[in-house]
C-alpha positions in Angstrom: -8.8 16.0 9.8 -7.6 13.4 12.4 -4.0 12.4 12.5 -2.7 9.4 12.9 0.7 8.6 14.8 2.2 5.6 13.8 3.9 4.6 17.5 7.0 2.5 16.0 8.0 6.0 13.9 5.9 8.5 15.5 5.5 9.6 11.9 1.6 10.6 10.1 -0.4 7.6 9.0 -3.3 6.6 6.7 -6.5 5.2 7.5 -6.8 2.5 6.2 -10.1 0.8 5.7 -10.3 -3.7 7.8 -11.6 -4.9 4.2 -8.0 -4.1 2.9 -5.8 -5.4 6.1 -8.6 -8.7 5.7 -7.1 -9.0 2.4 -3.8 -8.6 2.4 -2.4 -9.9 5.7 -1.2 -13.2 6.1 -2.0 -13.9 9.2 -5.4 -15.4 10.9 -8.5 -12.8 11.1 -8.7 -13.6 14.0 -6.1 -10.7 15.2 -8.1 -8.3 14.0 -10.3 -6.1 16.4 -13.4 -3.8 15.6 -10.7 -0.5 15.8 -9.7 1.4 13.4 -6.5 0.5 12.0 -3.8 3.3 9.6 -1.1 2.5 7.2 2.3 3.5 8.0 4.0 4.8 4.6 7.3 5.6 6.3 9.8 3.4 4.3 12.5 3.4 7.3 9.3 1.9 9.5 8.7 -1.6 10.0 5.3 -1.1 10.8 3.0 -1.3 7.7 -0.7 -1.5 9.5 -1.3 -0.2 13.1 -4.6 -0.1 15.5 -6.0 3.6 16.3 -4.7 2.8 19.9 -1.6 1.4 19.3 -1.6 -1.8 21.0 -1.9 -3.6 17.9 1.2 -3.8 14.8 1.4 -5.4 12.1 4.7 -5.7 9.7 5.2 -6.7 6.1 6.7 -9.8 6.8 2.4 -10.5 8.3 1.7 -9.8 4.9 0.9 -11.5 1.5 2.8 -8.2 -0.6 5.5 -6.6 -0.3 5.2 -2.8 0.4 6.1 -0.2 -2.2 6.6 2.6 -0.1 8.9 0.7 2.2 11.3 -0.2 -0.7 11.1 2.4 -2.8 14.2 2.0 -4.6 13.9 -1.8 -5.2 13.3 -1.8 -8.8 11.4 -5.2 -8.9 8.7 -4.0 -5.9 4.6 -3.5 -6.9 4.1 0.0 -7.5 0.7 -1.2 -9.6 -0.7 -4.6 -7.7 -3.9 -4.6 -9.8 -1.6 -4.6 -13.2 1.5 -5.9 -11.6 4.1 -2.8 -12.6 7.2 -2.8 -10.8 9.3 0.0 -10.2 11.4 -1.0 -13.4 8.6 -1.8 -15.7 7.2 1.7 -15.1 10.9 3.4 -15.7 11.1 1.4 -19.1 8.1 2.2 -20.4 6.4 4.8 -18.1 4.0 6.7 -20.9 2.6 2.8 -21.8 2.2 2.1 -18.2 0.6 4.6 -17.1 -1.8 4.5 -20.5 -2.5 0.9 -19.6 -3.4 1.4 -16.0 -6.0 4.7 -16.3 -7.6 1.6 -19.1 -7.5 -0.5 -16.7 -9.1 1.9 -14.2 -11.5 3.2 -16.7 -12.5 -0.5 -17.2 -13.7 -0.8 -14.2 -10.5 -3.7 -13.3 -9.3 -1.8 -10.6 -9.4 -3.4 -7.2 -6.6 -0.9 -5.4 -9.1 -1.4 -2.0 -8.2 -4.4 -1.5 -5.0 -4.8 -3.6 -2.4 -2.3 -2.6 -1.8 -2.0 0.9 -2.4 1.7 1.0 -5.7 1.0 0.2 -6.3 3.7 -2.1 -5.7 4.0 -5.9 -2.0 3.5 -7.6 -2.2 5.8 -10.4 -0.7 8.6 -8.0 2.7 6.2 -7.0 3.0 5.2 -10.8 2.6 8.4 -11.9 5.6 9.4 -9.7 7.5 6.9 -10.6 7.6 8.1 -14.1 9.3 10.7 -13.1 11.5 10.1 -10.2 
């Protein structure tokens, strides 16, 4: 498995697939580059998206979310962007949460590709959440 170095924080990153960047950055398409780009998760990073050779960042003010896993004690931050939980939402009712988003999963409503800005499914980060 390749690793990805994120060069602000020198810390792992995610690939992240240009479908989800297209979707969630608010800035023109026109920066983007046929590269691969990676998700920084570091919460201390400003970087949230960066290209496979580094010449290219991209922070979460360039984008149309705000970033769960870089405010992950902000209690009124996305955790769930398909079903719109928040941080607090999830602590006050974390068993209903949870319950509604594997429906919403299961009902094929789930669009975490191009939704969350990890690019991969929620359920993991809510599930946490309920428990942190």
């Amino acid at each position: 498995m390749n690793q990805f170095i994120c060069p602000t924080c020198h810390q792992t990153g995610k690939s992240a697939e240009t479908l989800t960047l297209k979707a969630l950055l608010a800035v023109s398409l026109t920066e983007l580059r046929d590269i691969e780009y990676h998700f920084c998760p570091t919460p201390d990073c400003s970087t949230v998206y960066f290209s496979a050779d580094g010449s290219q960042f991209f922070s979460e003010a360039q984008m149309r979310e705000r970033v769960y896993q870089k405010h992950p004690d902000d209690p009124s931050v996305f955790v769930c962007y398909c079903f719109r939980h928040t941080i607090e939402s999830i602590k006050r009712e974390p068993k209903a949460v949870i319950a509604a988003v594997t429906q919403g999963i299961k009902a094929g409503l789930c669009a975490c590709d191009i939704r969350n800005p990890q690019g991969t499914c929620c359920l993991g980060n809510v599930r946490k959440e309920s428990v942190r």
